[in-house]
C-alpha positions as protocol buffer text, in pm:
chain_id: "A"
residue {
  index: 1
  type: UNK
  ca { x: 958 y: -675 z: 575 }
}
residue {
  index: 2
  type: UNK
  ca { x: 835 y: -829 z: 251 }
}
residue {
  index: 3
  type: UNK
  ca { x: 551 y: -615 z: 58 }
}
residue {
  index: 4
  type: UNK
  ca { x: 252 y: -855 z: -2 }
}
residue {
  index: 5
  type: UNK
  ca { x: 278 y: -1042 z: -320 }
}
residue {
  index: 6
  type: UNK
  ca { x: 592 y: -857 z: -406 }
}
residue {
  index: 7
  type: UNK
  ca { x: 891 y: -1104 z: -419 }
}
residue {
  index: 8
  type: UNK
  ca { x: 1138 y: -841 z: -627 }
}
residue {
  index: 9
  type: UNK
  ca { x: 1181 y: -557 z: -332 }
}
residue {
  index: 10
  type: UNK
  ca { x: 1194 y: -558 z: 27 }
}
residue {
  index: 11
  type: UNK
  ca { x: 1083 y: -257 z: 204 }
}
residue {
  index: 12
  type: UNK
  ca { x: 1441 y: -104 z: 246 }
}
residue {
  index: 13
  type: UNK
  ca { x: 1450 y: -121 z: -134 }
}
residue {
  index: 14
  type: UNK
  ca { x: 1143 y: 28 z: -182 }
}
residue {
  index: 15
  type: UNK
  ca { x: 1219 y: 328 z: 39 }
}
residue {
  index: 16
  type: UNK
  ca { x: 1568 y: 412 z: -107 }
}
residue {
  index: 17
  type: UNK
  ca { x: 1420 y: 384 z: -444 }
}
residue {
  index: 18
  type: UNK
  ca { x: 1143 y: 635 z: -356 }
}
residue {
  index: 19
  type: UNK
  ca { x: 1450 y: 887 z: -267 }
}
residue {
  index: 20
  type: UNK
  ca { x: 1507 y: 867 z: -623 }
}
residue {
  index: 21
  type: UNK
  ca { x: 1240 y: 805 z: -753 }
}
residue {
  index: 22
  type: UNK
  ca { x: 869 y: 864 z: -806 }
}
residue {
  index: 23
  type: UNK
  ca { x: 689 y: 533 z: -673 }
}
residue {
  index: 24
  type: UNK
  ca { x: 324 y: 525 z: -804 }
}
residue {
  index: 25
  type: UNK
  ca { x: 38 y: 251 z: -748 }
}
residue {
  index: 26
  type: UNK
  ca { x: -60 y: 15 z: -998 }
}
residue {
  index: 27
  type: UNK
  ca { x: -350 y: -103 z: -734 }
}
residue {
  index: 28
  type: UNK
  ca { x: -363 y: -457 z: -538 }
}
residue {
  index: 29
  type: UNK
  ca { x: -590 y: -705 z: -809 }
}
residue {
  index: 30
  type: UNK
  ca { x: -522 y: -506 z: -1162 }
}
residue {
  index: 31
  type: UNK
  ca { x: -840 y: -525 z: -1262 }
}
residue {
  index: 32
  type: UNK
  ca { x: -967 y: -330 z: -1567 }
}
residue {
  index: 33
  type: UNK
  ca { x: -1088 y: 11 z: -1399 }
}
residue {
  index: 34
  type: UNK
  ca { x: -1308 y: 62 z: -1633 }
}
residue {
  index: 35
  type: UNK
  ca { x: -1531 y: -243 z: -1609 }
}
residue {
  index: 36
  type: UNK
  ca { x: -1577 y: -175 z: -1212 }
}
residue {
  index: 37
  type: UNK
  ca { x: -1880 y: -79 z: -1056 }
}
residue {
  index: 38
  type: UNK
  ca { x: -1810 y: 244 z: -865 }
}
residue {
  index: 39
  type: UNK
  ca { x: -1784 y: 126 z: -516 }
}
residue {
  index: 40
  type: UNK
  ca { x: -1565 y: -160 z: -643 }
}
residue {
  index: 41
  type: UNK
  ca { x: -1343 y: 77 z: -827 }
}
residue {
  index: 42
  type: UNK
  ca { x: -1318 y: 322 z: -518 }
}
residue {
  index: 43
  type: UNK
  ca { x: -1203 y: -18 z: -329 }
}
residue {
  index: 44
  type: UNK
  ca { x: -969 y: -61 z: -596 }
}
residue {
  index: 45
  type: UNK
  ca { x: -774 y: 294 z: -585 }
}
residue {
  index: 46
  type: UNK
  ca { x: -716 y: 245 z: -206 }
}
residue {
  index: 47
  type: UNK
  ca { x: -690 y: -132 z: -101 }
}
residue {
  index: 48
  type: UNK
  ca { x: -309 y: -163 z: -58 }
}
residue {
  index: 49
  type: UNK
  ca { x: -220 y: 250 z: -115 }
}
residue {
  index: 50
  type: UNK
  ca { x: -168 y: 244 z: 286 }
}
residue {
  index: 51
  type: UNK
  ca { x: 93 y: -23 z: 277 }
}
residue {
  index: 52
  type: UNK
  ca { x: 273 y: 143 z: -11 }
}
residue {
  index: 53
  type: UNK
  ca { x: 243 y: 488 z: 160 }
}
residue {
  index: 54
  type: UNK
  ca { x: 395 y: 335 z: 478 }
}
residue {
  index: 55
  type: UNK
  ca { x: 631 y: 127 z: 288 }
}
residue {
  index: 56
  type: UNK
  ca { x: 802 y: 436 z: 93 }
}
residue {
  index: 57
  type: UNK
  ca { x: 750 y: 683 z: 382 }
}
residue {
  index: 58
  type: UNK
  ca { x: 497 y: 907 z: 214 }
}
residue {
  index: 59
  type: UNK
  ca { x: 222 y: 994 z: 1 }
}
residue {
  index: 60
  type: UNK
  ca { x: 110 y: 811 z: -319 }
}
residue {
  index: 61
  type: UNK
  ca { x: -61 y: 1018 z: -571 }
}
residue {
  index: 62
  type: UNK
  ca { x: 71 y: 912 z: -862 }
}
residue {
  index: 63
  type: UNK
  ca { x: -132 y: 569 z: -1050 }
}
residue {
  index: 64
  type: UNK
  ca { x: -36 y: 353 z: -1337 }
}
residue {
  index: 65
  type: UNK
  ca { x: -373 y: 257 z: -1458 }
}
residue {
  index: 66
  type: UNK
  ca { x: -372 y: -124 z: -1477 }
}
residue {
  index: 67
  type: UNK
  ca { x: -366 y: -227 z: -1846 }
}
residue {
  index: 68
  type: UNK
  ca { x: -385 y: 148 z: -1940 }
}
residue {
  index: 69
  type: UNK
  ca { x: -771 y: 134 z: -1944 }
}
residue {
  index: 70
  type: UNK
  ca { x: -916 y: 365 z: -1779 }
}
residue {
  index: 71
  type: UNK
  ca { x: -1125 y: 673 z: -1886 }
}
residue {
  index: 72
  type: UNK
  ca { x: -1344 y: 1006 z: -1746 }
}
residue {
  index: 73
  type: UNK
  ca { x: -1505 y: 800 z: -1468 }
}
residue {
  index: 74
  type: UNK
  ca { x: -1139 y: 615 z: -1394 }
}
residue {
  index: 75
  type: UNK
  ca { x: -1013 y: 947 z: -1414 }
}
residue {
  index: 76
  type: UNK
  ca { x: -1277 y: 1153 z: -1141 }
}
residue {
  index: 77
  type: UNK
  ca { x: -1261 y: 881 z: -892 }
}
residue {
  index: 78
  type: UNK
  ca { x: -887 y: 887 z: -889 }
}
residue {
  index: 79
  type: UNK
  ca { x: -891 y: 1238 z: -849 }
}
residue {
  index: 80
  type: UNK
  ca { x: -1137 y: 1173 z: -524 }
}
residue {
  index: 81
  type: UNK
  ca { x: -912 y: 928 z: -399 }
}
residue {
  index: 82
  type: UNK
  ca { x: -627 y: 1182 z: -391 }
}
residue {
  index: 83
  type: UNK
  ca { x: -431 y: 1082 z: -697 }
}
residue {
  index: 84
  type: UNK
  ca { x: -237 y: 1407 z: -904 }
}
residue {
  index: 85
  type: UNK
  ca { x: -133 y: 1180 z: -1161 }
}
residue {
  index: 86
  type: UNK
  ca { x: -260 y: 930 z: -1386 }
}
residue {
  index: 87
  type: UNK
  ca { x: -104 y: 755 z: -1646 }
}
residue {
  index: 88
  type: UNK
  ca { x: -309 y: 535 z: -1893 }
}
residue {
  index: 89
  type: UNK
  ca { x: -281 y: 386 z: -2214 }
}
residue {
  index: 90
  type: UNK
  ca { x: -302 y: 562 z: -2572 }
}
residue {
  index: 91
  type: UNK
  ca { x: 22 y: 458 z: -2726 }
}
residue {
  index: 92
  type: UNK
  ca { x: 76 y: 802 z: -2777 }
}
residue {
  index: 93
  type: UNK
  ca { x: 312 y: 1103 z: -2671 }
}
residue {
  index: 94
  type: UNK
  ca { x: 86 y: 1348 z: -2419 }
}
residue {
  index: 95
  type: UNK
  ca { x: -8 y: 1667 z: -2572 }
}
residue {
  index: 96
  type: UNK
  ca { x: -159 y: 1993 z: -2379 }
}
residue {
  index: 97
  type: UNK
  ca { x: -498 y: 1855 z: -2415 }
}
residue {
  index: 98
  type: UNK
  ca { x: -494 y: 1533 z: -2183 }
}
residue {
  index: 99
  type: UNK
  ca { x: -571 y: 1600 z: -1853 }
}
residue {
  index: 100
  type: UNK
  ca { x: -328 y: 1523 z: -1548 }
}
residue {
  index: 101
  type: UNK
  ca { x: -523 y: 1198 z: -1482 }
}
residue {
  index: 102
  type: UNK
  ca { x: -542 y: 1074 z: -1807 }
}
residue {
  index: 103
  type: UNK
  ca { x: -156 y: 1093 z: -1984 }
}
residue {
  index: 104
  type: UNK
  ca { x: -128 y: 826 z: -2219 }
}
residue {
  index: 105
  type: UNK
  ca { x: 168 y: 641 z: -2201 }
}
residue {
  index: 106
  type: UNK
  ca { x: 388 y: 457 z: -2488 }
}
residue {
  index: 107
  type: UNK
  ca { x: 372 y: 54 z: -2430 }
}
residue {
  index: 108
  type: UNK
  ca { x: 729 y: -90 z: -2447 }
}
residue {
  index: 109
  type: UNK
  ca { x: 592 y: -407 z: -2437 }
}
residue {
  index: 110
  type: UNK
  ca { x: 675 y: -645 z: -2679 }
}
residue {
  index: 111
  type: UNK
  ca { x: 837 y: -451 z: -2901 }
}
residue {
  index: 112
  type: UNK
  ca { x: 1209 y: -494 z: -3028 }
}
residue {
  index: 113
  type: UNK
  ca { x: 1412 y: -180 z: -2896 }
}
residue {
  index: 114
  type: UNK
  ca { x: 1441 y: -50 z: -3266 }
}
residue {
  index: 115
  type: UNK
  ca { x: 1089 y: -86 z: -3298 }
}
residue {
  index: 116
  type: UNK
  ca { x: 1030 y: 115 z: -2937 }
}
residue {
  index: 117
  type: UNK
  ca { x: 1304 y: 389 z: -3029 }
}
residue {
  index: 118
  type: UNK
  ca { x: 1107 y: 448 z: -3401 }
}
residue {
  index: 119
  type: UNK
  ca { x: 748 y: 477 z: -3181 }
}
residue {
  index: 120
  type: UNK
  ca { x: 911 y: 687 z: -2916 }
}
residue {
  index: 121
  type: UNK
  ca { x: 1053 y: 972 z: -3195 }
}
residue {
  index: 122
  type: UNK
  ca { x: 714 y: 933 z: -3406 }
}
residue {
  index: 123
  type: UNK
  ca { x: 526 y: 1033 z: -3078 }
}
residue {
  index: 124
  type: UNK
  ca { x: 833 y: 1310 z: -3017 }
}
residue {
  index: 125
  type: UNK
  ca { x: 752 y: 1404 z: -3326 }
}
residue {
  index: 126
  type: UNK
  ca { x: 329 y: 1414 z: -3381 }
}
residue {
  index: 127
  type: UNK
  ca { x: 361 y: 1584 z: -3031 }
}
residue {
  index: 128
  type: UNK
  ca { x: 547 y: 1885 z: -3168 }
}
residue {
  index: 129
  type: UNK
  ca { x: 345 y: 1964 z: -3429 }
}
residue {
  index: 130
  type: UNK
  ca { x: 387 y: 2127 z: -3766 }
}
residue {
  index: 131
  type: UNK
  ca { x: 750 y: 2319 z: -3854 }
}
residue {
  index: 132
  type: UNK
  ca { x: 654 y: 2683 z: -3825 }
}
Protein backbone atom coordinates (compact mmCIF):
# COMPACT_ATOMS: atom_id res chain seq x y z
CA UNK A 1 0.00 0.00 0.00
CA UNK A 2 0.82 3.51 -1.20
CA UNK A 3 1.29 6.24 1.74
CA UNK A 4 -1.11 9.18 0.91
CA UNK A 5 0.45 11.76 -1.24
CA UNK A 6 3.71 9.89 -1.15
CA UNK A 7 4.60 8.63 -4.71
CA UNK A 8 8.59 7.90 -3.78
CA UNK A 9 8.01 4.83 -1.10
CA UNK A 10 5.64 2.15 -0.73
CA UNK A 11 5.00 0.88 2.65
CA UNK A 12 7.51 -2.10 2.42
CA UNK A 13 10.08 0.63 1.76
CA UNK A 14 9.15 2.62 4.42
CA UNK A 15 9.34 -0.18 6.99
CA UNK A 16 12.79 -1.60 5.96
CA UNK A 17 14.08 1.87 5.97
CA UNK A 18 12.82 2.44 9.55
CA UNK A 19 15.12 -0.79 10.48
CA UNK A 20 17.80 1.46 9.60
CA UNK A 21 16.81 4.29 10.11
CA UNK A 22 15.16 6.94 12.26
CA UNK A 23 11.81 7.93 10.32
CA UNK A 24 10.45 11.27 11.76
CA UNK A 25 7.21 13.37 10.71
CA UNK A 26 7.34 16.36 8.77
CA UNK A 27 3.30 16.62 9.38
CA UNK A 28 0.44 16.12 6.56
CA UNK A 29 -0.11 20.14 5.07
CA UNK A 30 3.52 21.77 6.08
CA UNK A 31 2.19 24.61 7.23
CA UNK A 32 4.29 27.18 9.16
CA UNK A 33 3.81 25.96 12.92
CA UNK A 34 4.27 28.96 14.09
CA UNK A 35 1.51 30.95 12.44
CA UNK A 36 -1.19 28.22 13.75
CA UNK A 37 -3.71 28.84 16.17
CA UNK A 38 -3.25 26.25 18.93
CA UNK A 39 -5.96 23.84 18.20
CA UNK A 40 -4.93 24.00 14.53
CA UNK A 41 -1.36 23.33 15.37
CA UNK A 42 -2.30 20.36 17.81
CA UNK A 43 -4.29 19.05 14.52
CA UNK A 44 -1.23 19.55 12.74
CA UNK A 45 1.33 17.37 14.99
CA UNK A 46 -1.09 14.37 14.77
CA UNK A 47 -3.19 14.33 11.45
CA UNK A 48 -1.30 11.61 9.50
CA UNK A 49 1.33 10.48 12.66
CA UNK A 50 -1.11 7.25 12.87
CA UNK A 51 -0.56 6.24 9.32
CA UNK A 52 3.18 6.77 9.60
CA UNK A 53 3.24 4.92 12.99
CA UNK A 54 1.37 2.00 11.34
CA UNK A 55 3.24 2.32 8.20
CA UNK A 56 6.88 1.89 9.90
CA UNK A 57 5.61 -0.44 12.68
CA UNK A 58 6.13 1.89 15.60
CA UNK A 59 6.27 5.02 17.35
CA UNK A 60 7.02 8.48 15.85
CA UNK A 61 8.54 10.93 18.15
CA UNK A 62 10.89 12.42 16.24
CA UNK A 63 9.53 15.91 13.92
CA UNK A 64 11.18 17.87 11.22
CA UNK A 65 9.56 21.15 11.77
CA UNK A 66 8.14 22.17 8.37
CA UNK A 67 10.27 25.05 6.98
CA UNK A 68 12.33 24.97 10.26
CA UNK A 69 9.95 27.54 11.88
CA UNK A 70 8.89 26.76 14.79
CA UNK A 71 9.61 28.16 18.32
CA UNK A 72 8.69 27.79 22.44
CA UNK A 73 4.98 27.32 21.69
CA UNK A 74 5.94 24.83 18.49
CA UNK A 75 8.21 23.38 20.82
CA UNK A 76 5.59 22.64 24.17
CA UNK A 77 2.88 21.38 22.01
CA UNK A 78 5.15 18.91 20.36
CA UNK A 79 6.29 17.83 23.52
CA UNK A 80 2.31 17.23 24.47
CA UNK A 81 1.83 15.44 21.44
CA UNK A 82 4.55 12.93 22.39
CA UNK A 83 7.41 14.09 20.24
CA UNK A 84 11.33 13.57 21.96
CA UNK A 85 12.78 15.28 19.17
CA UNK A 86 12.52 18.32 17.27
CA UNK A 87 14.52 19.59 14.69
CA UNK A 88 14.05 23.23 13.38
CA UNK A 89 15.80 25.71 11.55
CA UNK A 90 18.82 28.03 12.75
CA UNK A 91 21.42 27.27 10.16
CA UNK A 92 23.50 26.48 12.89
CA UNK A 93 25.44 23.47 14.59
CA UNK A 94 23.36 22.54 18.09
CA UNK A 95 25.14 23.51 21.14
CA UNK A 96 24.24 22.34 24.94
CA UNK A 97 21.87 25.13 25.23
CA UNK A 98 18.99 24.18 22.67
CA UNK A 99 16.55 22.14 24.01
CA UNK A 100 15.64 18.54 22.60
CA UNK A 101 12.67 20.09 20.71
CA UNK A 102 14.26 22.85 19.30
CA UNK A 103 17.88 21.58 17.49
CA UNK A 104 18.56 23.72 14.72
CA UNK A 105 19.48 22.10 11.76
CA UNK A 106 22.01 23.17 8.78
CA UNK A 107 19.87 23.80 5.37
CA UNK A 108 21.57 21.94 2.45
CA UNK A 109 19.37 23.50 0.29
CA UNK A 110 20.54 25.27 -2.48
CA UNK A 111 23.83 25.37 -1.78
CA UNK A 112 26.78 23.96 -4.01
CA UNK A 113 28.40 20.96 -2.01
CA UNK A 114 31.63 23.13 -1.45
CA UNK A 115 29.56 25.74 -0.20
CA UNK A 116 27.58 23.04 2.28
CA UNK A 117 30.98 21.28 3.33
CA UNK A 118 32.56 25.11 4.29
CA UNK A 119 29.00 25.79 6.46
CA UNK A 120 29.05 22.32 7.90
CA UNK A 121 32.98 22.74 9.42
CA UNK A 122 32.19 26.56 10.36
CA UNK A 123 29.23 25.18 12.50
CA UNK A 124 31.81 22.09 13.62
CA UNK A 125 33.80 24.64 14.43
CA UNK A 126 31.65 27.76 16.38
CA UNK A 127 30.16 24.62 18.17
CA UNK A 128 33.46 23.70 19.80
CA UNK A 129 34.33 26.71 21.10
CA UNK A 130 37.55 28.49 21.93
CA UNK A 131 41.14 26.31 21.85
CA UNK A 132 41.85 25.87 25.54
Amino acid sequence: AQLAGDPGLDQDALRALAKRHEVGFHTLAHDRLVSLADDQLSAALAVGRDELEAAVGRSVTTIAYPHGAADERVAAAARSAGYAIGFAGGNRAASAEDGRLLVPRLDPWHRSLGTFAITLATAVIEAAGPPR
